[in-house]
C-alpha positions in Angstrom: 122.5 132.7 95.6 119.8 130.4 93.9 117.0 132.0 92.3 113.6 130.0 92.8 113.3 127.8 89.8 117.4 126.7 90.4 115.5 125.6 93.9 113.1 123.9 92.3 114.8 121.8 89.7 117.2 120.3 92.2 114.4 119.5 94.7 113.5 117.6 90.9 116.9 116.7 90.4 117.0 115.1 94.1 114.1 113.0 93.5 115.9 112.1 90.3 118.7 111.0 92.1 116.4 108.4 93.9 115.0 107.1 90.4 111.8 108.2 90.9 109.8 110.5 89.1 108.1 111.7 92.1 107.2 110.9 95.6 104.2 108.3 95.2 102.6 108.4 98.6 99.6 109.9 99.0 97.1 109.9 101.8 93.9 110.6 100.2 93.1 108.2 97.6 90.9 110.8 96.1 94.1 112.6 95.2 94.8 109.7 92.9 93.1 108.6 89.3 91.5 105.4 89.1 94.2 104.0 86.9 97.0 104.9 89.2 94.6 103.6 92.2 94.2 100.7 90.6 98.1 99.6 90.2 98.7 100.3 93.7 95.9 99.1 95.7 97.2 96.3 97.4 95.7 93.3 99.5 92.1 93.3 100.7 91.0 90.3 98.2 89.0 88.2 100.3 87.4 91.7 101.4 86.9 92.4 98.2 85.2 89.2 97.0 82.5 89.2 99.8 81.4 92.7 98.6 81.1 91.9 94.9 79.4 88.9 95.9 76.3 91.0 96.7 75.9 92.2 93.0 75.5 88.9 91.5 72.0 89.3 92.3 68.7 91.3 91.9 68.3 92.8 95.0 69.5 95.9 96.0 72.3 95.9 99.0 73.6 97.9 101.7 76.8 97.2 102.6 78.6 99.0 105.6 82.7 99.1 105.7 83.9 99.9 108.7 87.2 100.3 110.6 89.7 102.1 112.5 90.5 106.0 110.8 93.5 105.4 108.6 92.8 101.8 107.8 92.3 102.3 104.0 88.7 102.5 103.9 88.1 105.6 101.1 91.2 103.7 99.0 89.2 100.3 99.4 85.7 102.3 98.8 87.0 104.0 95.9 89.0 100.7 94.4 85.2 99.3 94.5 83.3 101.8 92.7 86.5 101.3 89.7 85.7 97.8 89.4 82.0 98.0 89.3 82.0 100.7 86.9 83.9 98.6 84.4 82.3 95.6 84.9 78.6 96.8 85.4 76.8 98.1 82.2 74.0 100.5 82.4 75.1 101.1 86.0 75.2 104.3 88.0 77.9 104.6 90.3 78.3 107.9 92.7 80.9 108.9 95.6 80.9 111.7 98.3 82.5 112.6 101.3 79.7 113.1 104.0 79.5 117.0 104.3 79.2 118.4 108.0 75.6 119.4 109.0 74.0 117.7 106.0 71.5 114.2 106.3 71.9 111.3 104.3 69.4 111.9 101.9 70.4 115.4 101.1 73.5 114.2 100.6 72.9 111.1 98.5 70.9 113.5 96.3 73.9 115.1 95.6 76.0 112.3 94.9 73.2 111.5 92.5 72.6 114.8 90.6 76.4 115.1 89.9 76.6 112.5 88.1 73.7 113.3 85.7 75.0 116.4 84.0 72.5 115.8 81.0 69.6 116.0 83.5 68.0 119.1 83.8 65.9 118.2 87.3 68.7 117.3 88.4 70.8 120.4 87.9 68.4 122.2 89.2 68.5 120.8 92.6 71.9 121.0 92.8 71.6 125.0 91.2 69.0 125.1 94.6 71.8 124.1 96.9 74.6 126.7 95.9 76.3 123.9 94.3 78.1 124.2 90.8 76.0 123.1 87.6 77.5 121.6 84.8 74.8 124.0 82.8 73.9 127.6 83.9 71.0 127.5 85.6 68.9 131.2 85.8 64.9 131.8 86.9 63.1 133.6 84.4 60.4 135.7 84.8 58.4 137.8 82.1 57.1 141.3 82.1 54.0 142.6 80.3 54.3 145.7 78.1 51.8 148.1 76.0 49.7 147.3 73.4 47.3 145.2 75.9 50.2 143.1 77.1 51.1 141.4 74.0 54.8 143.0 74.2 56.9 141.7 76.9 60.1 141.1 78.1 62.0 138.1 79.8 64.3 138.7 82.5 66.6 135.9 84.4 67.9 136.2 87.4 69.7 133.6 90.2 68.0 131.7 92.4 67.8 132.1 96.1 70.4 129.0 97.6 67.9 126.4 99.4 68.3 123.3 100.6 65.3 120.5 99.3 62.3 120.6 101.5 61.9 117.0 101.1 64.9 115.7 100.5 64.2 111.8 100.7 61.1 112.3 98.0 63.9 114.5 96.0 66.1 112.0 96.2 63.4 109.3 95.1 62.5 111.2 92.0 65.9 111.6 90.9 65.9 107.7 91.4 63.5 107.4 89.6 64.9 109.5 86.3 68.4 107.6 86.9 66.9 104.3 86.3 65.3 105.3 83.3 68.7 106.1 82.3 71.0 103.2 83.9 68.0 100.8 84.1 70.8 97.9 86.1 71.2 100.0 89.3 71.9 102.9 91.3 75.0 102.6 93.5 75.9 105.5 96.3 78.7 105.4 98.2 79.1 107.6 101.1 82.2 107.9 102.6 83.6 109.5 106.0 80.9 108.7 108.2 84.0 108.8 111.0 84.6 112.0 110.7 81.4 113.0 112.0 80.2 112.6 116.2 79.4 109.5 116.8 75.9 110.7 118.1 75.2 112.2 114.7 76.2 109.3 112.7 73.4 107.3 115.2 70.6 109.5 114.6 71.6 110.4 110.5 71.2 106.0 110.2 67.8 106.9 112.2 66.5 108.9 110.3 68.1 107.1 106.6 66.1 103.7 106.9 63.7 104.5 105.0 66.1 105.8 102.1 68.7 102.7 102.7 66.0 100.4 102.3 65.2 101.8 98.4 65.7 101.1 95.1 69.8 102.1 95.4 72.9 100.1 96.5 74.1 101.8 99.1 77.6 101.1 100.5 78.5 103.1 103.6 82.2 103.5 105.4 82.5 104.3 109.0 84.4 103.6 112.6 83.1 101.3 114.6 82.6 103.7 117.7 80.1 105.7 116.1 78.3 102.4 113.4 79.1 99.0 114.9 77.5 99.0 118.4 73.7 101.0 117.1 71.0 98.7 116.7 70.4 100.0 113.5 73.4 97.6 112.8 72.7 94.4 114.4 69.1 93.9 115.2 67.2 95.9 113.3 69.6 94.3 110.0 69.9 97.4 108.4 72.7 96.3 106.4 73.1 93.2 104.6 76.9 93.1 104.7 79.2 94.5 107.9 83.0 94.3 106.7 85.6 95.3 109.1 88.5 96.2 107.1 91.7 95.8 109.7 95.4 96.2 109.8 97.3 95.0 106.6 100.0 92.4 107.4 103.6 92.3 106.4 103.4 90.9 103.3 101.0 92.4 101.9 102.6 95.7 103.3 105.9 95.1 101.5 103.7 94.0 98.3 101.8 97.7 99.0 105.2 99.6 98.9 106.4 97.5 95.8 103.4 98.9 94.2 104.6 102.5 95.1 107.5 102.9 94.0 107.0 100.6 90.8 104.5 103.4 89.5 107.1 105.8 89.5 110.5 104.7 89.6 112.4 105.4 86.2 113.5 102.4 84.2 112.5 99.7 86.5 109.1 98.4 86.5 110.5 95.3 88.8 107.6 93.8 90.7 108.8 90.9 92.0 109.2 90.5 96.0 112.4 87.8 95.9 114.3 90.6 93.2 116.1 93.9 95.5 115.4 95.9 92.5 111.5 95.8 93.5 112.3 98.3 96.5 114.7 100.6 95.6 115.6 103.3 96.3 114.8 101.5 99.5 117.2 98.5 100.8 115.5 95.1 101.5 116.7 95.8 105.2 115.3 99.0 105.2 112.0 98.4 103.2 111.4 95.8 105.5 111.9 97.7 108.4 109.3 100.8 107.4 106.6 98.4 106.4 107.2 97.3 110.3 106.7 100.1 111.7 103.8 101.3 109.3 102.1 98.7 111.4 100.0 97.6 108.7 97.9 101.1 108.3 97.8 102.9 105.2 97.5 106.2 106.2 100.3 106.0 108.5 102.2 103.8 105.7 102.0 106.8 103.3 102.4 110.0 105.7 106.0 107.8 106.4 106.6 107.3 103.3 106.1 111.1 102.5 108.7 112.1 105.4 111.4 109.9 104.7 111.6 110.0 100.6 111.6 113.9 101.6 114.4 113.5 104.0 116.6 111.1 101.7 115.8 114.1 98.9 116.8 116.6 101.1 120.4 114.9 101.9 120.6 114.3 98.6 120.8 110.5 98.8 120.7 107.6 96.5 119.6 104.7 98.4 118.0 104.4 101.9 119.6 103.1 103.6 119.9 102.0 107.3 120.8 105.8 108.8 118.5 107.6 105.7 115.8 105.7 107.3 116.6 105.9 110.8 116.9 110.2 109.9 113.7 110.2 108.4 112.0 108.8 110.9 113.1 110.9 113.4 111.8 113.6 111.2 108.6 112.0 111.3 107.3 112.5 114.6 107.7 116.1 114.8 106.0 116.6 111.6 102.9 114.1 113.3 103.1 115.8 116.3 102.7 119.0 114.9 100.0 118.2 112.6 97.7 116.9 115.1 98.0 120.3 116.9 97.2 118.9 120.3 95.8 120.6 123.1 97.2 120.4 126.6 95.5 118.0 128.2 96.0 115.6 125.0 99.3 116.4 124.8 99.7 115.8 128.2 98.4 112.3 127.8 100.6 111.4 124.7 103.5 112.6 126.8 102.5 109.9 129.7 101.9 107.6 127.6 104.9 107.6 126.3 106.7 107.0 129.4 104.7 104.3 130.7 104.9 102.6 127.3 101.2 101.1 127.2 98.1 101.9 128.7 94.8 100.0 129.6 91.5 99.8 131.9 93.3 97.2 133.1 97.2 99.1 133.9 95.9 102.1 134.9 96.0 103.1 138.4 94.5 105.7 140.2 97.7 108.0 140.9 97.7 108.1 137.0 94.1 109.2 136.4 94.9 111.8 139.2 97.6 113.0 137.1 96.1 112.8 134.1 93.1 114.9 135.6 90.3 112.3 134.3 88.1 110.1 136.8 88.1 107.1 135.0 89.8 105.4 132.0 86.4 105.8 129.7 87.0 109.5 130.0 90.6 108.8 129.2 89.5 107.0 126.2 88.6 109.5 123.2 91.9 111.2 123.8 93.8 108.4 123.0 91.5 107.4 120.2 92.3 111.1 119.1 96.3 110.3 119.8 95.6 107.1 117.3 93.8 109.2 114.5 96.5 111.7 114.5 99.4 108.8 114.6 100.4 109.5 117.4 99.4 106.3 119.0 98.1 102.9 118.3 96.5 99.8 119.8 98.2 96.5 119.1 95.8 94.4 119.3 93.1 94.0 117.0 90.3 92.5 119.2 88.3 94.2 121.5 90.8 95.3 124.5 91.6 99.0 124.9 95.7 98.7 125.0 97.5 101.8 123.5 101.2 101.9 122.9 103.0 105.3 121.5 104.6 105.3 118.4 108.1 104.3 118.4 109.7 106.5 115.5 112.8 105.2 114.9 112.3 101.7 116.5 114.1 100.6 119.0 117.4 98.9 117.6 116.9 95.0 117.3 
């Protein structure tokens, strides 16, 4: 019987055997450092371009990125705030994840007083808050003794946790001390804005315009349910640029995986898409085939890529090849099925869906809303948006119709 660290060296050895010092996909590019970010981000240059065309100037930008959930947007976010803080001198650059229940401002203070360690105001707010301090922040208070109160003592204490009273005029004096500090710019990136209700996100961008219009870059990521449509967006020209990041296309999918595997594969740093030694272990058959059915989306390109390296390391494979893949992929949409933990009625839907293949406004009858239980395809809608965040589901089409398809995990044999 095998003792656990004889278990864990051939789950090594087994990734070994792949040549590959690890499985490379990840699908939070938070997970990753900057440097490896930076070898395998992938694609996205004209994207790229018309965002760091707003820094060639004076004035201060917002910039909103926006897209379907999975699409890449943290990775492309995050790929930004790399460049700019090697290319920007005397800049500030910060990065959160929107906490739930929190305003913009609050949480662009934050963002802020993290990245100011040597900054005792800022410290203290984020002491206030209940957040860690790189410094030990304590209240002190001071005791009289005899001899007519010239002999004291000084006690310290914690502080009570509070959030800022006044969080945008926080946030502005911390501005203020940052640019004394970084005197070319302030930039803030918040990310996740899609994980919040749409409903929120509206009345958080409400209540923000004052703050977004400041002395910061701001750059902002979000779906377009819950950002595109406000009229914060359009007419009132909140932001100055509104980039829709979309589905990555075959080519630059294969180049993506190339990436992957070139960051970790042992003795072959082959990067070249004509050369089969680019995608190994995978097969050029077989590479081609899982960027296919990653459909272009990087979440789903790396939660596939997760599952099937596992799989081949599990059967103890060299190569995938045609039946590794097809085997892995089979495994896959258990695993995304159990994930998403559906409820009935959404699991009911994903089931119907995938009998009927593809559903619409414009297929859907009214013998399948009756057996679906919903009144009308908009009510029918934010389950299969929630089928399409969990992977479960996707919508070919990139334009504005509401078409869903299931996922097809293996593909059907061409």
């Amino acid at each position: 019987m095998s003792n656990p660290r004889e278990i864990f060296r051939k789950s090594r050895d087994n990734i070994r055997r792949l040549g590959l010092t690890e499985i490379p996909f990840t699908e939070s590019p938070i997970d990753l450092e900057s440097q490896t970010l930076t070898k395998i981000f992938t694609g996205r240059e004209k994207e790229l371009g018309q965002v760091f065309n707003q820094f060639q100037g004076r004035e201060r930008r917002r910039i909103l990125i926006y897209g379907r959930i999975g699409i890449g947007k943290s990775a492309f976010l995050l790929e930004i705030l790399s460049v700019l803080r090697q290319e920007l001198t005397k800049t500030l650059t910060s990065y959160i994840s929107l906490p739930p229940d929190l305003d913009l401002a609050t949480t662009a203070l934050i963002a802020l007083a993290q990245e100011m360690p040597d900054d005792d105001w800022a410290q203290q707010q984020l002491y206030k808050m209940g957040i860690p301090t790189a410094k030990t922040q304590k209240e002190r208070s001071s005791e009289a003794g005899g001899n007519m109160g010239l002999v004291g003592k000084i006690s310290e204490k914690d502080r009570p946790i509070e959030a800022p009273e006044y969080p945008s005029i926080s946030l502005d004096i911390l501005l203020d001390r940052a640019k004394k500090k970084y005197p070319n710019g302030v930039v803030i990136a918040i990310d996740d804005l899609d994980k919040q209700n749409p409903s929120r996100i509206r009345q958080l961008m409400y209540d923000a315009q004052g703050m977004l219009k400041g002395p910061a870059w701001y750059l902002l990521t979000g779906h377009p349910i819950s950002m595109t449509g406000d009229l914060l967006t359009t007419e009132r020209g909140l932001f100055d640029l509104r980039l829709e990041l979309k589905e990555l296309d075959f080519e630059t999918t294969y180049k993506m995986l190339i990436n992957y595997l070139s960051s970790v594969r042992i003795d072959n740093d082959c990067t070249d898409p004509e050369d089969p030694r680019c995608v190994l272990p995978f097969l050029p058959e077989t590479a081609a085939q899982f960027c296919k059915v990653s459909l272009g989306k990087p979440r789903l390109f790396n939660r596939l890529g997760n599952i099937v390296l596992s799989t081949a390391a599990d059967l103890e494979a060299e190569m995938i090849t045609p039946d590794i893949l097809k085997q892995g992929l089979q495994t896959a949409l258990p695993k995304l099925q159990e994930r998403a933990a559906l409820t009935f009625k959404e699991e009911r839907v994903r089931l119907f869906l995938q009998k009927r293949g593809s559903l619409s406004d414009e297929t859907i009858t009214l013998d399948d809303m009756e057996q679906l239980g919903v009144r009308d395809f908009a009510e029918l809608l934010p389950i299969l948006e929630r089928l399409e965040s969990a992977d479960l589901a996707h919508q070919p089409s990139q334009d504005d119709t509401k078409t869903f398809e299931p996922l097809a995990l293996p593909p059907d044999d061409e």
